[in-house]
C-alpha positions as CSV (number, residue, x, y, z in Angstrom):
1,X,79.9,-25.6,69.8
2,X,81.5,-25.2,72.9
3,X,82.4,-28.5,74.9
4,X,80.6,-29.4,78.1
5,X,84.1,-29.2,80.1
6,X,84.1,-25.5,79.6
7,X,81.0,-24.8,81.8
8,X,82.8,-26.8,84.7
9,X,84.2,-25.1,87.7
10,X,86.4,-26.2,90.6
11,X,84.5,-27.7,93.5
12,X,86.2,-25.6,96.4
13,X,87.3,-22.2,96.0
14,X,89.1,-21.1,93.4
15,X,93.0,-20.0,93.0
16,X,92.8,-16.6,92.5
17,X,89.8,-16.1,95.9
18,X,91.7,-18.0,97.8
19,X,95.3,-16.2,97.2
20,X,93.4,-13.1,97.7
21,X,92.0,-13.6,100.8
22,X,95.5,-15.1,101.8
23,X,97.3,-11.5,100.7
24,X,94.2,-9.5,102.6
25,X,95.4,-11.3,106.1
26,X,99.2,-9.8,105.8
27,X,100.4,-6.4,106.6
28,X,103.1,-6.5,104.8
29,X,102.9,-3.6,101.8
30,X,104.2,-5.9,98.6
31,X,105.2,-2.1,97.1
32,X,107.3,-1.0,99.7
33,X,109.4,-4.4,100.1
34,X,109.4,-4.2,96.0
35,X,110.7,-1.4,96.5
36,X,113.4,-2.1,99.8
37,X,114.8,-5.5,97.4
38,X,114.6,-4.4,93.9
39,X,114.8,-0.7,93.8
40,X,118.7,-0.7,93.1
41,X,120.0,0.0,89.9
42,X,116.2,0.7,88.3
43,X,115.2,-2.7,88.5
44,X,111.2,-2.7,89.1
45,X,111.1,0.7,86.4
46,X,113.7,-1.7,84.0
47,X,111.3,-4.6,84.4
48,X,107.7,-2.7,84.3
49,X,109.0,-1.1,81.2
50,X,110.7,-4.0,79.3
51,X,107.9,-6.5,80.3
52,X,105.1,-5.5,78.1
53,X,107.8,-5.4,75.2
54,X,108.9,-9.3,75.5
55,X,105.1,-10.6,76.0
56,X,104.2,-9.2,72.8
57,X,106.8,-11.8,71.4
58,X,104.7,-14.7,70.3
59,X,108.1,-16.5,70.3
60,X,108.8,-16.3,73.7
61,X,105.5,-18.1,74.8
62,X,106.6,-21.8,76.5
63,X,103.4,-23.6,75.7
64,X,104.7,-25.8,73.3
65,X,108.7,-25.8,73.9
66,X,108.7,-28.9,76.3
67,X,107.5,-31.1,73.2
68,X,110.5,-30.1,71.1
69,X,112.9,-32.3,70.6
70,X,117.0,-31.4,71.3
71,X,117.8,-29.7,67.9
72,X,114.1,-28.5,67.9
73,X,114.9,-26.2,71.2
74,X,118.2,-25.4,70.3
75,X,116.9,-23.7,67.4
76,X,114.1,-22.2,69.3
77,X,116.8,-20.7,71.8
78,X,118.7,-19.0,69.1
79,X,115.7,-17.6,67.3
80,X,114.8,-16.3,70.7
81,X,118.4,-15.1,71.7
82,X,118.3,-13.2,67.8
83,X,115.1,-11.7,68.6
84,X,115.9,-10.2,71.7
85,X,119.0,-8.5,70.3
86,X,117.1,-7.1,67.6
87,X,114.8,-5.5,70.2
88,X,117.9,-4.2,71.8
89,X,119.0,-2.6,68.8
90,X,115.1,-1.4,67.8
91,X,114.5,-0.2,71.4
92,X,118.1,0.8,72.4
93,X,118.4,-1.4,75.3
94,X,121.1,-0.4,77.4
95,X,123.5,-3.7,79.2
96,X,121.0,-3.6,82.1
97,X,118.2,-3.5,79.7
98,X,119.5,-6.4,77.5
99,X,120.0,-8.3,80.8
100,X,116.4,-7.6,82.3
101,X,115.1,-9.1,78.4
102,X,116.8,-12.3,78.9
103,X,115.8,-13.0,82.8
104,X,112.2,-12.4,81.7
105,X,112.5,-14.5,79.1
106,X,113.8,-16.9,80.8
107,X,115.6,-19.1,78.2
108,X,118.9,-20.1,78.5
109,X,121.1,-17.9,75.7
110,X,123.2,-19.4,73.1
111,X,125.0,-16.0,73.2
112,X,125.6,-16.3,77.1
113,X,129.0,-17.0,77.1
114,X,129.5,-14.3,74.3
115,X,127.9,-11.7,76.7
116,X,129.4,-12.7,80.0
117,X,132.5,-14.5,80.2
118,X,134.3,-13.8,76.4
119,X,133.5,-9.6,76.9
120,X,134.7,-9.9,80.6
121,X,138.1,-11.8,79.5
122,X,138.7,-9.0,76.8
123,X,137.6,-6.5,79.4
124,X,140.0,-7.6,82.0
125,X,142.7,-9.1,80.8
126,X,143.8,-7.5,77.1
127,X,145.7,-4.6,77.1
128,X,144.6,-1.1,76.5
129,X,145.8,-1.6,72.6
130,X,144.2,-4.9,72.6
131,X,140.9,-3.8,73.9
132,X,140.8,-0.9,71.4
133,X,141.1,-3.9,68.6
134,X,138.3,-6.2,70.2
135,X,136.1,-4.3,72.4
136,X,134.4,-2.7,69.1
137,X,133.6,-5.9,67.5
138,X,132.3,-8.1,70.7
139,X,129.6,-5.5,71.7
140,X,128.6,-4.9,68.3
141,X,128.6,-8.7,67.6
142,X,130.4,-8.8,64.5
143,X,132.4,-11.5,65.9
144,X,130.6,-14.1,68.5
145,X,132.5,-15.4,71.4
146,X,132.9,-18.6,73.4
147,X,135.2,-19.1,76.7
148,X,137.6,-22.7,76.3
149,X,139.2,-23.6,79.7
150,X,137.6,-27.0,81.1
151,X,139.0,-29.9,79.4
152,X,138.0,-33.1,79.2
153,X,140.2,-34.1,81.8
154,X,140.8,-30.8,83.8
155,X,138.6,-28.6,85.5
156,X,138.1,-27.0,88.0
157,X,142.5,-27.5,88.6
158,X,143.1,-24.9,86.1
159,X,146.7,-25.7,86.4
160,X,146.7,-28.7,85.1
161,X,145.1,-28.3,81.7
162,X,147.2,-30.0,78.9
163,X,147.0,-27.9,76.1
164,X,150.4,-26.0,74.9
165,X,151.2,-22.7,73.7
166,X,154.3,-22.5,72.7
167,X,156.3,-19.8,71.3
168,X,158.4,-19.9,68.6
169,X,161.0,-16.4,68.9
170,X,161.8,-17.0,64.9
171,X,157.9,-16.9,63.9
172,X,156.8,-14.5,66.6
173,X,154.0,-16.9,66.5
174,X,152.4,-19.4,69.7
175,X,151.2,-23.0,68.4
176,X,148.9,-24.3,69.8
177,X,148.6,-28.0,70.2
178,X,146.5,-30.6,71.9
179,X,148.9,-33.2,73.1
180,X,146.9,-35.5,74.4
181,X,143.1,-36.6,74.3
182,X,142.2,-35.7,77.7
183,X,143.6,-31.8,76.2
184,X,140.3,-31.7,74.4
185,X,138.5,-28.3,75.4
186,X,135.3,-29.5,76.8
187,X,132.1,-28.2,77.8
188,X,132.6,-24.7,76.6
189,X,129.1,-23.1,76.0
190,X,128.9,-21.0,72.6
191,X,131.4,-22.7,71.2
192,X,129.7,-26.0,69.0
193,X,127.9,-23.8,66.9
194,X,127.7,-20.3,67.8
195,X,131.3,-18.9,67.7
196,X,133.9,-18.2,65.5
197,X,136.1,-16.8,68.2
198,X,137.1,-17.7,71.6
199,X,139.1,-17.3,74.9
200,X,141.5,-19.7,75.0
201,X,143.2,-21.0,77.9
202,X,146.5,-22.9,77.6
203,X,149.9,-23.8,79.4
204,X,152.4,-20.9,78.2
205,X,155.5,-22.7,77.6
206,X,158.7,-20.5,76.5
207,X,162.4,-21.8,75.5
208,X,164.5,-22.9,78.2
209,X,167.0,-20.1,78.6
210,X,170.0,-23.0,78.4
211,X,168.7,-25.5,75.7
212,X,166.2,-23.4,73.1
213,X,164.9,-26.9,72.0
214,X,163.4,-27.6,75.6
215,X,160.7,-25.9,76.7
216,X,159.1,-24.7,80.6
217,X,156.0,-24.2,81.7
218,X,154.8,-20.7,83.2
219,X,151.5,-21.7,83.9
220,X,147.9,-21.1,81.8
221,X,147.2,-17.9,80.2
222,X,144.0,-16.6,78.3
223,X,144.5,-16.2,74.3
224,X,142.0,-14.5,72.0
225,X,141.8,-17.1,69.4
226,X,139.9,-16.8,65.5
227,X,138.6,-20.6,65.2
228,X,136.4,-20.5,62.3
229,X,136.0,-18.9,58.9
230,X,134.3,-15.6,59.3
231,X,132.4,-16.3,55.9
232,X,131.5,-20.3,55.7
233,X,132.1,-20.4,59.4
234,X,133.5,-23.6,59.1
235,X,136.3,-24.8,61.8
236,X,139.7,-23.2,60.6
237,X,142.2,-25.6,59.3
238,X,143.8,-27.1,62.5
239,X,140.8,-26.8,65.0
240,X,138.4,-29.7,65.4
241,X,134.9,-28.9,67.2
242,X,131.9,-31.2,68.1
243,X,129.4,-31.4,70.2
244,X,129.0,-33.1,73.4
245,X,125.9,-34.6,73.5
246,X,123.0,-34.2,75.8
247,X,123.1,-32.5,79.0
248,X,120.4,-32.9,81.8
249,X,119.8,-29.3,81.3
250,X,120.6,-26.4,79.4
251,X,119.3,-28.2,75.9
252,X,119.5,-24.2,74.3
253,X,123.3,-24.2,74.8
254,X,125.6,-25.3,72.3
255,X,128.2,-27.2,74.6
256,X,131.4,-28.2,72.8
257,X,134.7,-29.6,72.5
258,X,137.8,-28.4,70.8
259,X,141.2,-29.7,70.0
260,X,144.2,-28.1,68.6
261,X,147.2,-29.4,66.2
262,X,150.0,-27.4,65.8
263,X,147.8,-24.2,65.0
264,X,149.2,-21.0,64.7
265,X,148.6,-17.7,66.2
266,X,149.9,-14.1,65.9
267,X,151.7,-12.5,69.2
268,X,149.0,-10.5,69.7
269,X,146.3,-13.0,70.7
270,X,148.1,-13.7,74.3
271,X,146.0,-11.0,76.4
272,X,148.5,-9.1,77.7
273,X,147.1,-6.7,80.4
274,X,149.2,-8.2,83.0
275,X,151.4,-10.8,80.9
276,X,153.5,-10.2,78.0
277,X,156.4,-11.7,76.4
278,X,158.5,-8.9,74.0
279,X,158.2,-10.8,70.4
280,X,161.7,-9.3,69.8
281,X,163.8,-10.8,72.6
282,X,161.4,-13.5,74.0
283,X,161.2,-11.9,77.3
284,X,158.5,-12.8,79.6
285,X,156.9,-10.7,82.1
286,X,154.8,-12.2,84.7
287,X,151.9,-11.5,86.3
288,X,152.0,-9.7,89.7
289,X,150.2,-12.5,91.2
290,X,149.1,-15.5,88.5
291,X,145.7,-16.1,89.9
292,X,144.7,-12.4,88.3
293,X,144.2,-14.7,85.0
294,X,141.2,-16.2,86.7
295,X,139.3,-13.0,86.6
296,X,136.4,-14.1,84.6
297,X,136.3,-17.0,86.6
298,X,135.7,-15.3,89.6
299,X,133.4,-12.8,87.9
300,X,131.3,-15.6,86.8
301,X,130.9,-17.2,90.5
302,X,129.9,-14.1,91.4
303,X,127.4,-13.9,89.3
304,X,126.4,-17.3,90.1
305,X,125.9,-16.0,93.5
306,X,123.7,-13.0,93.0
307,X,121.6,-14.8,90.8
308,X,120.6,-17.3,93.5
309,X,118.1,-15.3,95.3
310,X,115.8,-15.2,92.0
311,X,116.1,-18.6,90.9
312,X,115.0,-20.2,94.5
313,X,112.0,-17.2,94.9
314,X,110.8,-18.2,91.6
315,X,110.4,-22.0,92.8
316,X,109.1,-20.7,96.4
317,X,106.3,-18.5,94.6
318,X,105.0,-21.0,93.3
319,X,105.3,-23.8,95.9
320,X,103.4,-20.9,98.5
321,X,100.8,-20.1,95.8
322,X,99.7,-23.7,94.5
323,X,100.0,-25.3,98.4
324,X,97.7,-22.2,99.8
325,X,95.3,-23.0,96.8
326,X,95.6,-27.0,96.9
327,X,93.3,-28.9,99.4
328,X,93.9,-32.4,101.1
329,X,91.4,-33.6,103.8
330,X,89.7,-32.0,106.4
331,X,90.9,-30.5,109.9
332,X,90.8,-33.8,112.2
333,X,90.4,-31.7,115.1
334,X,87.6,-30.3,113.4
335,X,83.6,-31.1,111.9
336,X,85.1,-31.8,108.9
337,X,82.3,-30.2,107.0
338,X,83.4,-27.5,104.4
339,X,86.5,-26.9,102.1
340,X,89.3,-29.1,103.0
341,X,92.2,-27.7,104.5
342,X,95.0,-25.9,102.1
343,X,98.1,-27.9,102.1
344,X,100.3,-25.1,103.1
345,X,98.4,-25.4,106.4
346,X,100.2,-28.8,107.2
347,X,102.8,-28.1,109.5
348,X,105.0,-30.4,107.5
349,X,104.7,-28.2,104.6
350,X,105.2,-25.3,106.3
351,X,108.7,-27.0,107.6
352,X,109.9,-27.1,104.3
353,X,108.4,-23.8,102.5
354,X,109.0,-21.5,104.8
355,X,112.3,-21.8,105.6
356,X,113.0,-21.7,102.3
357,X,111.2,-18.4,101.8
358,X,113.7,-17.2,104.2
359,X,117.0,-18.3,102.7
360,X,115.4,-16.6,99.7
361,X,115.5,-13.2,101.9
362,X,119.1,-14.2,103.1
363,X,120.8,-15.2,99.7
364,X,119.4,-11.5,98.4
365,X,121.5,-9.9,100.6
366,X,124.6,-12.1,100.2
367,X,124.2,-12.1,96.9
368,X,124.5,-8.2,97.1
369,X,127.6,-8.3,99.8
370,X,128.9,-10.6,97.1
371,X,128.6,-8.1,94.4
372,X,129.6,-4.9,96.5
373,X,132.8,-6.9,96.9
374,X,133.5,-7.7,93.7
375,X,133.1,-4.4,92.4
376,X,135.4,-3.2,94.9
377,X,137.9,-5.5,94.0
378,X,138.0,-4.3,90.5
379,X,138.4,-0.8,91.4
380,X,141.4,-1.9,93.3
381,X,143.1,-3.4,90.3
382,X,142.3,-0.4,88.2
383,X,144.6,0.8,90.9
384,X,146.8,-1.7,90.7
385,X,146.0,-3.1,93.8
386,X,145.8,-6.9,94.2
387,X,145.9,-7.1,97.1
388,X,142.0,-8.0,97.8
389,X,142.1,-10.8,95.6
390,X,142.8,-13.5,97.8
391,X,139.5,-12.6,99.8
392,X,137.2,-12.2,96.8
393,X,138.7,-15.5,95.6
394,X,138.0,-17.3,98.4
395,X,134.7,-15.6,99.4
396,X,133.6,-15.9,96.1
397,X,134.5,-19.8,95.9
398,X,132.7,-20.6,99.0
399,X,129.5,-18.6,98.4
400,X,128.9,-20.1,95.1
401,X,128.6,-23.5,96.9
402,X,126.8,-22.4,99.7
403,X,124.3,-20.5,97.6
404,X,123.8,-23.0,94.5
405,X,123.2,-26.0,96.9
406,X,120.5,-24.0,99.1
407,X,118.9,-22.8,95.7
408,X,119.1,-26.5,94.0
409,X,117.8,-28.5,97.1
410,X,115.6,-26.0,97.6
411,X,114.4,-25.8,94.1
412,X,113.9,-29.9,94.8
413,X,112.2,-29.5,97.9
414,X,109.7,-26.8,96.3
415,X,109.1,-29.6,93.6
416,X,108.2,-32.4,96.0
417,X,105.9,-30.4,98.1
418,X,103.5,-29.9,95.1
419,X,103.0,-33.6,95.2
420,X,101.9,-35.4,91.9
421,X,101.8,-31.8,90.2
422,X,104.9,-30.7,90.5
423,X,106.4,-34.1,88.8
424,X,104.0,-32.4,85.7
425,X,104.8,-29.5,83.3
426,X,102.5,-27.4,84.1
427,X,104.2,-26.8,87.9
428,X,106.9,-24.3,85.4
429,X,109.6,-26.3,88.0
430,X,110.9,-28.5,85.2
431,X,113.1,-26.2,83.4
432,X,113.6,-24.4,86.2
433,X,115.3,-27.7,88.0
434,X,117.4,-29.3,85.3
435,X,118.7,-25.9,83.6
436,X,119.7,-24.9,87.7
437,X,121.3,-28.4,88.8
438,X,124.1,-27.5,86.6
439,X,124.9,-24.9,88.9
440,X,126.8,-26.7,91.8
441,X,128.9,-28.3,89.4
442,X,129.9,-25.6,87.1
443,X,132.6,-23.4,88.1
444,X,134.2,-25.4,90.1
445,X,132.6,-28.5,92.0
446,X,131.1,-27.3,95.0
447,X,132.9,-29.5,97.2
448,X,135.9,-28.9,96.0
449,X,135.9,-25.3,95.3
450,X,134.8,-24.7,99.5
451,X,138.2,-26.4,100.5
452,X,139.7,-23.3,98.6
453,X,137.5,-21.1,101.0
454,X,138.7,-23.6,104.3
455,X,142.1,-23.6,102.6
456,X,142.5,-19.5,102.7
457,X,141.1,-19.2,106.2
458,X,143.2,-22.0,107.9
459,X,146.0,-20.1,106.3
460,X,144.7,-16.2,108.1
461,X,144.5,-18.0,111.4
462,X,148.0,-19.4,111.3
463,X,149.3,-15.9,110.4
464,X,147.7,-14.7,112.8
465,X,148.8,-17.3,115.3
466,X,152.1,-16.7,114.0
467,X,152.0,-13.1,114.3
468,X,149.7,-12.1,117.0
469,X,150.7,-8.3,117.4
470,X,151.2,-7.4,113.8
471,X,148.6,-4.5,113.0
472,X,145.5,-6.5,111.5
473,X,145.8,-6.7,107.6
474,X,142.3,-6.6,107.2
475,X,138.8,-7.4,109.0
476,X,139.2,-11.7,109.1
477,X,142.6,-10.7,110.4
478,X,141.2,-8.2,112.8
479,X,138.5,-11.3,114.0
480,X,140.9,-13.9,114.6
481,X,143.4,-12.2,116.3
482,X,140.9,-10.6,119.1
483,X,139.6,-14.0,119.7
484,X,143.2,-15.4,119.7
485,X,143.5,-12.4,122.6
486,X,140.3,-13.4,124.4
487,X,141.3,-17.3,124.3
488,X,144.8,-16.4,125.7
489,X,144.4,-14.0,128.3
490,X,143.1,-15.2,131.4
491,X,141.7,-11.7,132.3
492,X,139.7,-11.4,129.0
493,X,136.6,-12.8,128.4
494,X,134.7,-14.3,125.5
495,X,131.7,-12.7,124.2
496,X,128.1,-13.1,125.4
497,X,125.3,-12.9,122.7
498,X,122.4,-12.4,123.3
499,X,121.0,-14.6,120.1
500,X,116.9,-14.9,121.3
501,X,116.5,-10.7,121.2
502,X,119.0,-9.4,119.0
503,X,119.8,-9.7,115.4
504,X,123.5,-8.3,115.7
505,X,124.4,-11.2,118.3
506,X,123.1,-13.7,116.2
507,X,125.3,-12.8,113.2
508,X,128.3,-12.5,115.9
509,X,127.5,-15.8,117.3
510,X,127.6,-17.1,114.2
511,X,130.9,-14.9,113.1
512,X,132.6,-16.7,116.3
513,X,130.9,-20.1,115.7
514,X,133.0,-20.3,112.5
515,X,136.5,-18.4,113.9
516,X,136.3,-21.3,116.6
517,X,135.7,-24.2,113.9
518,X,138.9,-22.5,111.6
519,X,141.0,-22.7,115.1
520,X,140.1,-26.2,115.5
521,X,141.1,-27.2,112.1
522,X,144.0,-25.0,111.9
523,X,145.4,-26.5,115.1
524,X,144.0,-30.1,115.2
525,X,142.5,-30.8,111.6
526,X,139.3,-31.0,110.3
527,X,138.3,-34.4,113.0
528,X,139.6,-31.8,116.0
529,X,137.5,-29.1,114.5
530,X,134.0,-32.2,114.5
531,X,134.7,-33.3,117.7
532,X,135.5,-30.2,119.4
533,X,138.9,-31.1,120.9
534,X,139.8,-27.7,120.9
């Protein structure tokens, strides 16, 4: 017999009237700016026909996944993550495809470092020989990857991680050896359970050319490195991995550490596409310019930062939808007879929504600048160009913090406005909130990794201080010196914008907002830059 609840309906109007009449009072078409955000690269075809495949999945459904305990969701992530590359395989998913799967189902991959950061090491940094070896095997996932740089007591200052690889001429062999505790590999997703291979990264330390016993530093370099049995999948002999605990979010990835004791590796596991040492005469050949071995790094903020736009219109959806459907009181100014007003009616929501809907709007299209200059970038080294990797560096550095902290606090604020419901499950913001708060830290603190950005434009104004009539090297070149011009000659004016009727002058406003503040700092420090001594 049915229950008496089930005959009950709300006592206003209900969600889906109300968000109907809401959509009837805007002009906007929904198609054609679907169409205008998403249209690049097939993504509204890729999702329309990939989305009635993953709801099929039973296994994919969330309703019971917040009651699972820690071991109980990691093994619900990796049944999910196995699943959905047997549907690549069964429908021959393309990347793109495979990629569209996982955001839909939204579930954080065990795999993930396998399929972002371990193929784009191999993919960038191996040599052509190597990448013949490895590039079969990682996209046909015979072997699983994981990525080890951060250790326990380095970070985001790659430079000074502790553990050694040193080479041994007689062997032709590297060691590799933890030294101290704080060497441990740490936090490296894929790695506690997951993989049996991984992307090392380790101080390359070579015999001193006048005492063979002693050996020098040449800074870290990425090693392709077998770390368990391919068959019992146990940790090889000389490699210790654990787990490292719980996280605030994330629960489905298998976060490790790793330490090393005098474990040996072939010559061929240092990637070699722009470092190599002969294993005859113990010749090194550096890199061009060293920070090229922070490819995937880079790749990976990147990322970060085109991802941001979806993660904060997720949480705006559904702070828009539940506070036009939610009612609180009646219009004070009014009878107060009727439905009580919608909450997104309080001005003091709309102060905090709609803003946010905006910065959605503005991190899409940084997040595809970001992208554009990326792949740029990497057709320039294919060139072997490096030229533009200072600027996607430092661009890349200071747009991942930028983005990830409007996404997170906005994420928060989204929560908040939903009011008792959105401390609940049922808001969807949970998840959503702890997996993302990982996300300013990762990659590089976000307050440290903007004084790279501050660091690299301080430096282009002083050059161009410095050297005021050399031809501009590229377009922040071109910016500072014509307002170094402007500034310096009398009969030369700054510009007027014109920022309440045109879009252009706000942007250039801003543009010369920030070439004023780099002056300042350049020239009088970051408290001459605050006070405006300049």
């Amino acid at each position: 017999m049915p229950d008496f609840t089930d005959r009950l309906r709300p006592s206003q109007p209900d969600g889906p009237s109300t968000l109907a009449r809401e959509r009837e009072q805007s002009n906007i078409s929904v198609d054609e700016l679907g169409r205008h955000l998403l249209a690049d690269n097939g993504f509204l075809e890729r999702q329309a026909r990939i989305l009635p495949i993953v709801q099929r999945e039973a296994l994919f459904s969330k309703e019971k996944q917040q009651n699972l305990s820690r071991p109980e969701r990691f093994k619900l992530g990796l049944a999910r993550a196995k699943l959905l590359r047997r549907l690549a395989d069964k429908h021959d998913w393309g990347n793109l495809d495979y990629k569209m799967a996982q955001y839909l189902v939204d579930d954080v991959s065990p795999y993930m470092l396998h399929t972002e950061m371990f193929i784009t090491t191999v993919r960038e940094q191996a040599s052509k020989h190597q990448q013949a070896h490895w590039m079969p095997l990682i996209e046909s996932w015979r072997i699983i990857g994981a990525y080890a740089q951060t250790e326990l007591g380095h970070g985001s200052n790659v430079r000074g991680i502790e553990l050694e690889a040193r080479w041994e001429t007689d062997a032709k062999e590297f060691v590799l050896h933890s030294p101290t505790l704080t060497a441990s590999k740490w936090w490296n997703g894929s790695l506690g359970r997951i993989a049996n291979h991984a992307i090392v990264v380790a101080q390359l330390l070579l015999p001193s050319q006048g005492s063979p016993r002693q050996y020098v530093s040449h800074g870290p370099h990425p090693f392709i490195v077998q770390i368990r049995d391919m068959k019992t999948h146990q940790p090889l002999d000389g490699v210790v991995i654990g787990d490292i605990g719980p996280k605030y979010g994330y629960v489905t990835m298998d976060n490790a550490y790793m330490l090393f004791h005098n474990f040996r590796v072939p010559h061929s596991a240092m990637l070699s596409r722009y470092a190599s040492i002969n294993p005859d005469t113990g010749i090194y050949t550096r890199p061009e310019l060293p920070a090229v071995v922070y490819g995937a790094l880079t790749y990976v903020r990147a990322n970060i930062v085109h991802h941001a736009r979806l993660v904060l219109a997720r949480a705006v959806t559904v702070a828009v939808r539940y506070t036009a459907i939610r009612r609180q009181f009646h219009d004070r100014d009014g009878e107060r007879t009727g439905p009580e007003m919608a909450v997104l009616d309080y001005s003091t929501v709309q102060i905090r929504i709609l803003p946010l809907l905006a910065t959605t709007f503005a991190l899409h299209y940084t997040g595809l600048a970001m992208r554009t200059i990326y792949e740029n970038t990497r057709n320039e080294f294919e060139r072997g160009n490096f030229q533009t990797l200072a600027h996607m560096h430092s661009m890349s550095s200071g747009l991942k913090s930028l983005c990830t902290t409007l996404a997170a606090d906005g994420i928060e604020t989204c929560r908040r406005a939903l009011g008792g419901h959105g401390f609940g499950g049922g808001s969807g913001l949970i998840q959503l909130n702890n997996d993302y708060l990982s996300k300013p830290t990762v990659e590089g603190d976000n307050w440290m990794i903007t004084q790279q950005l501050a660091a690299y434009l301080i430096k282009k104004m002083t050059a161009a201080v410095q050297s005021p009539n050399n031809a501009a090297a590229d377009e922040i070149d071109r910016r500072f010196k014509e307002f170094l011009s402007a500034r310096c000659d009398p009969g030369l004016n700054l510009p007027q914008h014109d920022v309440l009727d045109s879009d252009d002058d706000i942007a250039k406003s801003f543009t010369l907002r920030a070439t004023v503040l780099v002056f300042c700092s350049a020239r009088f420090g970051s408290v001459g830059a605050l006070l405006g001594v300049c």
